[in-house]
N, C-alpha and C positions, 0 to 999 in steps of 0.2 A: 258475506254469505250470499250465494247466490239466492234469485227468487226461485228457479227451481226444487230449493232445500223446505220452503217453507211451506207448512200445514195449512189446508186451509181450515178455516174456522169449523165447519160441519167436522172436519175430522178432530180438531182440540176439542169439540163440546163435547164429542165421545171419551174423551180422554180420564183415567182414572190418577189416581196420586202416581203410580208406577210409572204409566206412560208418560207422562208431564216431567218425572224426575228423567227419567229416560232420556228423551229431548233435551235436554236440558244439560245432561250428560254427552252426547255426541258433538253439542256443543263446546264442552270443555268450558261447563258456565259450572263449575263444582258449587261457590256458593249458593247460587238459585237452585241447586239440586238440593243441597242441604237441608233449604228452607222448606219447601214443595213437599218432601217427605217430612220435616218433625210436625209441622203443620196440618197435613191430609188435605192439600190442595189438589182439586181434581182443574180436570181440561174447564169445564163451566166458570167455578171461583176464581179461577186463573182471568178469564175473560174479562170476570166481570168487576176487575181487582178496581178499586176508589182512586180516585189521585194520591190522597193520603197515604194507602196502602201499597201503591205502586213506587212512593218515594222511601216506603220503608223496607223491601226488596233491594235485597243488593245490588252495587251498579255494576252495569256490564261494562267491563274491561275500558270503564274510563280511569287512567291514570290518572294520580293526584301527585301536580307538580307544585305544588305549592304557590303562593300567592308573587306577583313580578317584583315587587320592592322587596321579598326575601330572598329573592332568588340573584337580584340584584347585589342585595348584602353579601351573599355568600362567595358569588364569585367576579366581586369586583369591591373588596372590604373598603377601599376610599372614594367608595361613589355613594356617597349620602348627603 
């Protein structure tokens, strides 16, 4: 994403659940839209979200490739 795309903070603390889910959406981050609306996170709570809270927020579009010794098993079955 370019830095030009990105909001600055004065304008997310304006932000309501809609616009949050919004953003959120143009990003083509469906899960974090999901959540921002069943929840009623506005631009603020979003801000101000805890470590805790930020790992319990879905991840953005990191792949899960599984761990290198299973990946190893799978496509190299006599290297163990």
């Amino acid at each position: 994403m370019a830095l030009s795309n990105v909001p600055y903070r004065q304008q997310v603390m304006a932000w309501g659940p809609d616009e949050l889910a919004d953003y959120f959406k143009q990003l083509n981050y469906k899960d974090c839209e999901k959540v921002v609306k069943k929840h009623h996170i506005n631009g603020p709570r979003f801000l101000h979200l805890s470590e805790n809270d930020i790992q319990k927020f879905p991840k953005l579009r990191v792949p899960f490739w599984g761990s290198p010794v299973s990946v190893k098993k799978k496509q190299f079955p006599s290297f163990e």
